[in-house]
VMD Tcl script that builds the backbone (N, CA, C; Angstrom):
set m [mol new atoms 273]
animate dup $m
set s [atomselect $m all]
$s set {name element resname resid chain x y z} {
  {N N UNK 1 A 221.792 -249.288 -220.493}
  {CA C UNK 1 A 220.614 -248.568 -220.958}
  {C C UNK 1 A 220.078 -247.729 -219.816}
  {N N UNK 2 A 219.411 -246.989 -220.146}
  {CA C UNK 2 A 219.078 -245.961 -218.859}
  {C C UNK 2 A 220.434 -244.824 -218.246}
  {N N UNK 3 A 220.040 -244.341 -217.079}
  {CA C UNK 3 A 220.851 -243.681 -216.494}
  {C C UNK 3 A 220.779 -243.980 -215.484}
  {N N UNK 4 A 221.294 -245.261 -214.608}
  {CA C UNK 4 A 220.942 -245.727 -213.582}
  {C C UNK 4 A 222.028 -244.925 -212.429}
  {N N UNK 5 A 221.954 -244.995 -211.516}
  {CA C UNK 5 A 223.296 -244.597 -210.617}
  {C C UNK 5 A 223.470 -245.458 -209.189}
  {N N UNK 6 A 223.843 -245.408 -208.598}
  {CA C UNK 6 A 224.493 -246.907 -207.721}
  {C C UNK 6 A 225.062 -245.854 -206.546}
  {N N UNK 7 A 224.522 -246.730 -205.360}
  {CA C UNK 7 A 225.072 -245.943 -203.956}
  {C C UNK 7 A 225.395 -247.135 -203.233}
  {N N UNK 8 A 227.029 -247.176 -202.421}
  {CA C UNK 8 A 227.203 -248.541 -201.785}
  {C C UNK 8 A 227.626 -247.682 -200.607}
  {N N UNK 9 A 227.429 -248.913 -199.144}
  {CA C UNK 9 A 227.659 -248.381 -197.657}
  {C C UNK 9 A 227.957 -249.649 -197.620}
  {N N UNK 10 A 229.235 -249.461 -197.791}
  {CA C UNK 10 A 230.323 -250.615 -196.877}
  {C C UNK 10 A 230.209 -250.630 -195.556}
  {N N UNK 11 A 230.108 -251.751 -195.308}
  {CA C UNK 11 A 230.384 -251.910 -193.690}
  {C C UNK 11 A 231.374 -252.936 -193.125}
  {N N UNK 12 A 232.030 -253.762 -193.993}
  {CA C UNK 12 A 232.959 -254.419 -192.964}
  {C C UNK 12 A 234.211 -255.115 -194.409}
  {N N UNK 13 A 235.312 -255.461 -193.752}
  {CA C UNK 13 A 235.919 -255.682 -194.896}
  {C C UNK 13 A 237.383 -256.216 -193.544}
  {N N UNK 14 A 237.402 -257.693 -194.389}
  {CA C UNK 14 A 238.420 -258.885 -193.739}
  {C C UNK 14 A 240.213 -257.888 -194.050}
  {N N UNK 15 A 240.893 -258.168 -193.185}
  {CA C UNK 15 A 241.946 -257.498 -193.324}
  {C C UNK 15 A 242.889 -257.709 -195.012}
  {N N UNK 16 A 242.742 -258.675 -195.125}
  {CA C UNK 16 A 243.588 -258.958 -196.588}
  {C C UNK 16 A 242.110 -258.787 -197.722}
  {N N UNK 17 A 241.172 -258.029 -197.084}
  {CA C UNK 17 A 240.565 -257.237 -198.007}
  {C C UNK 17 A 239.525 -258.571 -198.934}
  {N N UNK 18 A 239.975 -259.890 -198.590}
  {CA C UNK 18 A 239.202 -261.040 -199.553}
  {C C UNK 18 A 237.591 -261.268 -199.507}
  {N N UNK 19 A 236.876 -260.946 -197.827}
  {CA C UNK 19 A 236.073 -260.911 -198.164}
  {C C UNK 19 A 234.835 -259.259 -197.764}
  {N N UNK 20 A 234.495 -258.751 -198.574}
  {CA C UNK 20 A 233.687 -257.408 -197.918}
  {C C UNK 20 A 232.070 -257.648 -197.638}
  {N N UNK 21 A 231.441 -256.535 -196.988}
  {CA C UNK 21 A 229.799 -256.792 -196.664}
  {C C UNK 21 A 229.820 -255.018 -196.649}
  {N N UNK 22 A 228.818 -255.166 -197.145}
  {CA C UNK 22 A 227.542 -254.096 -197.303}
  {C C UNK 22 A 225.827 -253.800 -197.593}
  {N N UNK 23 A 225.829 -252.986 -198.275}
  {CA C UNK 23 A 224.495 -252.291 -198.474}
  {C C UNK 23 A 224.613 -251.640 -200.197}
  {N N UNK 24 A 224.247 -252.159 -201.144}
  {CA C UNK 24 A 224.075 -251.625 -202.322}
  {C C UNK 24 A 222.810 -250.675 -202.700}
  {N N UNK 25 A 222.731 -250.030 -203.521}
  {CA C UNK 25 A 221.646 -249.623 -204.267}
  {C C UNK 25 A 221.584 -249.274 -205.887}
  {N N UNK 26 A 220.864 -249.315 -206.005}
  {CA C UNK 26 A 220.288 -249.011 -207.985}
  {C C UNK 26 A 219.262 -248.645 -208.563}
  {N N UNK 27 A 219.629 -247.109 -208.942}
  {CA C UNK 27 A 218.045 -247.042 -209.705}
  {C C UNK 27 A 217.620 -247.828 -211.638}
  {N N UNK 28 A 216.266 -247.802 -211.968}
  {CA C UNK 28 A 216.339 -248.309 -212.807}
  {C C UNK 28 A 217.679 -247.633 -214.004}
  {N N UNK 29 A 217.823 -249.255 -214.490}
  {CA C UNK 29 A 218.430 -249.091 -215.780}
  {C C UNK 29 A 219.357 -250.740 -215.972}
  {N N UNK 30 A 219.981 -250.562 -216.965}
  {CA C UNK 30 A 220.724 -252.088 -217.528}
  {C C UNK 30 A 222.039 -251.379 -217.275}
  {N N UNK 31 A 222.757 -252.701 -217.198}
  {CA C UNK 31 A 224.514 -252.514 -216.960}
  {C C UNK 31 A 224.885 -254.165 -216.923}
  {N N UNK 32 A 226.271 -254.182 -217.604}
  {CA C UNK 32 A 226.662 -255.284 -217.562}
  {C C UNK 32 A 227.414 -256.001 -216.389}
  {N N UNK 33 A 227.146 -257.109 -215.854}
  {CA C UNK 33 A 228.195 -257.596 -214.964}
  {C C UNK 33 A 229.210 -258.356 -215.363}
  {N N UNK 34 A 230.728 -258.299 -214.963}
  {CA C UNK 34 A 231.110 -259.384 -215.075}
  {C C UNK 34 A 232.219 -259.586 -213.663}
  {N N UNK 35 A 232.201 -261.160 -213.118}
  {CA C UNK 35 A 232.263 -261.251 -211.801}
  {C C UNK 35 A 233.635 -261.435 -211.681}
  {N N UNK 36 A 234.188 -261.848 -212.467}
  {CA C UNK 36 A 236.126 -261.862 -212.574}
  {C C UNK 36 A 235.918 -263.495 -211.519}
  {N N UNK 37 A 236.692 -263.195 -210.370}
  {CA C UNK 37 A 236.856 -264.646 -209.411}
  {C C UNK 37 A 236.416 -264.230 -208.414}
  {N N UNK 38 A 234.874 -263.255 -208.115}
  {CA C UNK 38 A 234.616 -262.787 -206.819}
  {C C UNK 38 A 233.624 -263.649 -206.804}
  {N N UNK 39 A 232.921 -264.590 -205.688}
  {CA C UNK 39 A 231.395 -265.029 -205.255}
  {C C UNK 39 A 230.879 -263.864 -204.722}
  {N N UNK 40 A 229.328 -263.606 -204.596}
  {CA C UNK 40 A 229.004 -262.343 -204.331}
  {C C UNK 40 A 227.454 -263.027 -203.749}
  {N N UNK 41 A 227.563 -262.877 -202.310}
  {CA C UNK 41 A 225.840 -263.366 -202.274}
  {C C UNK 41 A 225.059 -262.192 -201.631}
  {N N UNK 42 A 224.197 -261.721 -202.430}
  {CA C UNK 42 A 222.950 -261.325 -202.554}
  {C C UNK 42 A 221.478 -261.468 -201.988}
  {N N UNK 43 A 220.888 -260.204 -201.095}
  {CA C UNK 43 A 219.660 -260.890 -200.542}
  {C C UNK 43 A 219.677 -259.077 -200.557}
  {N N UNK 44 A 218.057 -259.449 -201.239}
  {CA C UNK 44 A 217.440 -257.992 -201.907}
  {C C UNK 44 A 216.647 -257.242 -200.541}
  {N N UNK 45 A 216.378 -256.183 -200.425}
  {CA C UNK 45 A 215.828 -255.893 -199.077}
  {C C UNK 45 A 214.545 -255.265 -199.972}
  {N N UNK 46 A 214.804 -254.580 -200.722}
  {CA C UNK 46 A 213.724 -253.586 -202.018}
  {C C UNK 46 A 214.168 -253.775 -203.017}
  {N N UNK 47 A 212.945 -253.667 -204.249}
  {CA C UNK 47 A 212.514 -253.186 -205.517}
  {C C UNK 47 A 213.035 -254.802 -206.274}
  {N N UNK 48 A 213.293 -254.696 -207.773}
  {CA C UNK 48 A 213.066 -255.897 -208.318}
  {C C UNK 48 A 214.557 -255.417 -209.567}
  {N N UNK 49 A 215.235 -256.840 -209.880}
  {CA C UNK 49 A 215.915 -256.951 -210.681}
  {C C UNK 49 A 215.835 -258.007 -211.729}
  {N N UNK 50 A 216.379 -257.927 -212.700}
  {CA C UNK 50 A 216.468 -259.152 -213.774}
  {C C UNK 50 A 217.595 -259.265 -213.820}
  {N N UNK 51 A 218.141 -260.566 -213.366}
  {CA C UNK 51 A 220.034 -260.896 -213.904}
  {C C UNK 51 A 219.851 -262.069 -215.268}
  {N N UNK 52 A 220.414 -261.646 -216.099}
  {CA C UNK 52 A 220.101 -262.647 -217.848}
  {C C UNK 52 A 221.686 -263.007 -217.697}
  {N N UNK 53 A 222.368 -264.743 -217.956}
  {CA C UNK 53 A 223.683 -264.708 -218.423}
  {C C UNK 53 A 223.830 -264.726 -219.476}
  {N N UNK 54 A 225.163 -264.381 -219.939}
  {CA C UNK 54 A 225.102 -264.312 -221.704}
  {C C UNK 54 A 224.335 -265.562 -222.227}
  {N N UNK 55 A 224.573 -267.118 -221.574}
  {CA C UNK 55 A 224.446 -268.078 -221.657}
  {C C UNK 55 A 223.407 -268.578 -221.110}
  {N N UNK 56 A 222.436 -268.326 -220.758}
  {CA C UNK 56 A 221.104 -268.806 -219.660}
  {C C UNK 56 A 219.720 -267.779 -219.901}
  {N N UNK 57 A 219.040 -268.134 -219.343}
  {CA C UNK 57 A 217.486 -267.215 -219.210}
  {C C UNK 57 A 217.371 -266.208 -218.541}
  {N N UNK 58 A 216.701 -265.411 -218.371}
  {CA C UNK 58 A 216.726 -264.270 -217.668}
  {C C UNK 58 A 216.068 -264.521 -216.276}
  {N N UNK 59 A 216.387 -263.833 -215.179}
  {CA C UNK 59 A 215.492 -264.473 -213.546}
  {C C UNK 59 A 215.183 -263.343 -213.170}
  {N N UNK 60 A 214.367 -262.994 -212.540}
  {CA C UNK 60 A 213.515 -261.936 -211.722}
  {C C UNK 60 A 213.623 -261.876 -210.366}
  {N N UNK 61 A 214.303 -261.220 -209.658}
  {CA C UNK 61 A 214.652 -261.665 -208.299}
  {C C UNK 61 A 213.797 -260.059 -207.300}
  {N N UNK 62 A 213.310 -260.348 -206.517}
  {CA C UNK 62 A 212.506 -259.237 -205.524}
  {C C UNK 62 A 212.627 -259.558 -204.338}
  {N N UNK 63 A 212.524 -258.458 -203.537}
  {CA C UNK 63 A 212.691 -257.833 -202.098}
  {C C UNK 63 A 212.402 -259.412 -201.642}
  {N N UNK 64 A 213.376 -259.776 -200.771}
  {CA C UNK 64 A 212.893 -261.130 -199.933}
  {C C UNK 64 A 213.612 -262.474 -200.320}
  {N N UNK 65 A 214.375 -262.479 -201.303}
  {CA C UNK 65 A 214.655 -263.023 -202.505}
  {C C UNK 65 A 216.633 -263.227 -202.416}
  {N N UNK 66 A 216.966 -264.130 -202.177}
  {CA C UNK 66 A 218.608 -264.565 -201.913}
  {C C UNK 66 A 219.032 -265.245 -203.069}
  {N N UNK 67 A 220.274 -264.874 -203.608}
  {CA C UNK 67 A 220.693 -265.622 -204.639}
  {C C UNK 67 A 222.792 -265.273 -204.980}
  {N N UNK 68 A 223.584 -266.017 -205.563}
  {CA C UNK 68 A 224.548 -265.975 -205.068}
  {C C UNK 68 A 225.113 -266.153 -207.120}
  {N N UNK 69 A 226.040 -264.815 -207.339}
  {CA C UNK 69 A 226.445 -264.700 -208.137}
  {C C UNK 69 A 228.243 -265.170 -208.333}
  {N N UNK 70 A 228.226 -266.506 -208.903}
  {CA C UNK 70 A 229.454 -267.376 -208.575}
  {C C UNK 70 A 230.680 -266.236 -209.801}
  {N N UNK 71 A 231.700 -266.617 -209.414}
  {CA C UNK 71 A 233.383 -266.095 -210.725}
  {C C UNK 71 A 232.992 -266.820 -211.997}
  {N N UNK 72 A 233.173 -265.806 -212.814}
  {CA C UNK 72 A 233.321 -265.973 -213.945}
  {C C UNK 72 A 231.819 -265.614 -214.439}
  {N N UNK 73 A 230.988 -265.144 -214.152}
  {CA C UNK 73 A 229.510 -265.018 -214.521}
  {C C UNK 73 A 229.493 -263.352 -215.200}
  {N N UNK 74 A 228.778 -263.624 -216.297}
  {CA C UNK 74 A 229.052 -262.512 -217.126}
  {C C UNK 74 A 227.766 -262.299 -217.720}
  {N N UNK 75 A 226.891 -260.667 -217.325}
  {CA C UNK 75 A 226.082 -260.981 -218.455}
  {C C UNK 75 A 225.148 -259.687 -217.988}
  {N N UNK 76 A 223.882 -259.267 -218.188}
  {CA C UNK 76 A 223.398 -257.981 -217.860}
  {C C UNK 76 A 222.132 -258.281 -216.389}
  {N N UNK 77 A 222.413 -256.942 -215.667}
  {CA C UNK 77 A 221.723 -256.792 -214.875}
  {C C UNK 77 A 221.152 -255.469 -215.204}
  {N N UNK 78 A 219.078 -255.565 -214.905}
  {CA C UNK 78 A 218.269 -254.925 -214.855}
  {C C UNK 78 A 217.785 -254.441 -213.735}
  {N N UNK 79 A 217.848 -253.360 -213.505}
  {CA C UNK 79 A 217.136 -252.693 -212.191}
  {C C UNK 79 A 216.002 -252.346 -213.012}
  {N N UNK 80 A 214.299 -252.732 -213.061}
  {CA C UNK 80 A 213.226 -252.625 -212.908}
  {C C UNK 80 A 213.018 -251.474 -212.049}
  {N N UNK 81 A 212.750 -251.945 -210.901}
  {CA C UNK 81 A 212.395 -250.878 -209.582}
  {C C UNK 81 A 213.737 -250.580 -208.879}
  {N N UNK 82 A 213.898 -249.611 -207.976}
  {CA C UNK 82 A 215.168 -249.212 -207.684}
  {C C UNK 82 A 215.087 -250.128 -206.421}
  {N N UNK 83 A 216.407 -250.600 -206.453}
  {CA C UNK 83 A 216.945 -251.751 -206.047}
  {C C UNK 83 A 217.886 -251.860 -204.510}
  {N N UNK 84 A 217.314 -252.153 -203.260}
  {CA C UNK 84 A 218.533 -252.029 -202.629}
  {C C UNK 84 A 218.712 -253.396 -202.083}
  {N N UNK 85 A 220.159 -253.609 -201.766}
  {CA C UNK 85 A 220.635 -254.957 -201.210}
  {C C UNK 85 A 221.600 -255.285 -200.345}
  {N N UNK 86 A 221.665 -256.213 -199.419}
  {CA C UNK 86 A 222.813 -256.846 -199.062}
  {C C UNK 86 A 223.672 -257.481 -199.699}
  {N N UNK 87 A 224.968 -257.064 -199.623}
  {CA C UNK 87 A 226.249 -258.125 -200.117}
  {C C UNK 87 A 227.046 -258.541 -199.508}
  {N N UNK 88 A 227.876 -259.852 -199.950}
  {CA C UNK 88 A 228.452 -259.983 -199.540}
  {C C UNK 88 A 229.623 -260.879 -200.613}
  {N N UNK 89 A 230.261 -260.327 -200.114}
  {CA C UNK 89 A 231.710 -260.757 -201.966}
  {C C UNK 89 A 232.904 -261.661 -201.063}
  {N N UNK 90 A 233.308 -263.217 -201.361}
  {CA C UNK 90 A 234.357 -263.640 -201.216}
  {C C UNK 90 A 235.438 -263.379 -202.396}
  {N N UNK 91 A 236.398 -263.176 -202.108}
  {CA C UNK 91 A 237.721 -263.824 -203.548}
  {C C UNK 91 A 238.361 -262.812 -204.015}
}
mol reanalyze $m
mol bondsrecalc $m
mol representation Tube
mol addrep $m
């Protein structure tokens, strides 16, 4: 929903490529995730998101705010306020 658009600044990435780190961003809008077999941990620097699983409640996560999106997790992410973050993806 929306017209959100997404800016990433990679910064480091393990030679067999398994695990990467960066810098994400997102302006508002909805998009679906789905995580395949990657862990992905998350710590918001700005603005506010909602991650809902197909299967679970919806969470509100903001600037300050760490949380770790495990494989196999499927379901929609909301950018509210435009969104930037740290990542970091094993798998």
């Amino acid at each position: 929903a929306g017209d959100p658009s997404f800016k990433t600044w990679a910064q480091d990435e393990a030679k067999d490529g398994t695990v990467r780190t960066g810098v994400w961003e997102a302006t508002p809008g909805e998009v679906r995730s789905i995580k395949g077999e990657t862990f992905e941990f998350c710590h918001i620097l700005s603005g506010v998101v909602e991650i809902t699983p197909d299967d679970g409640e919806p969470v509100v996560y903001r600037a300050g705010d760490s949380f770790v999106m495990k494989p196999g997790f499927v379901g929609g992410w909301k950018t509210i306020e435009t969104v930037r973050k740290i990542y970091v993806t094993v798998g």
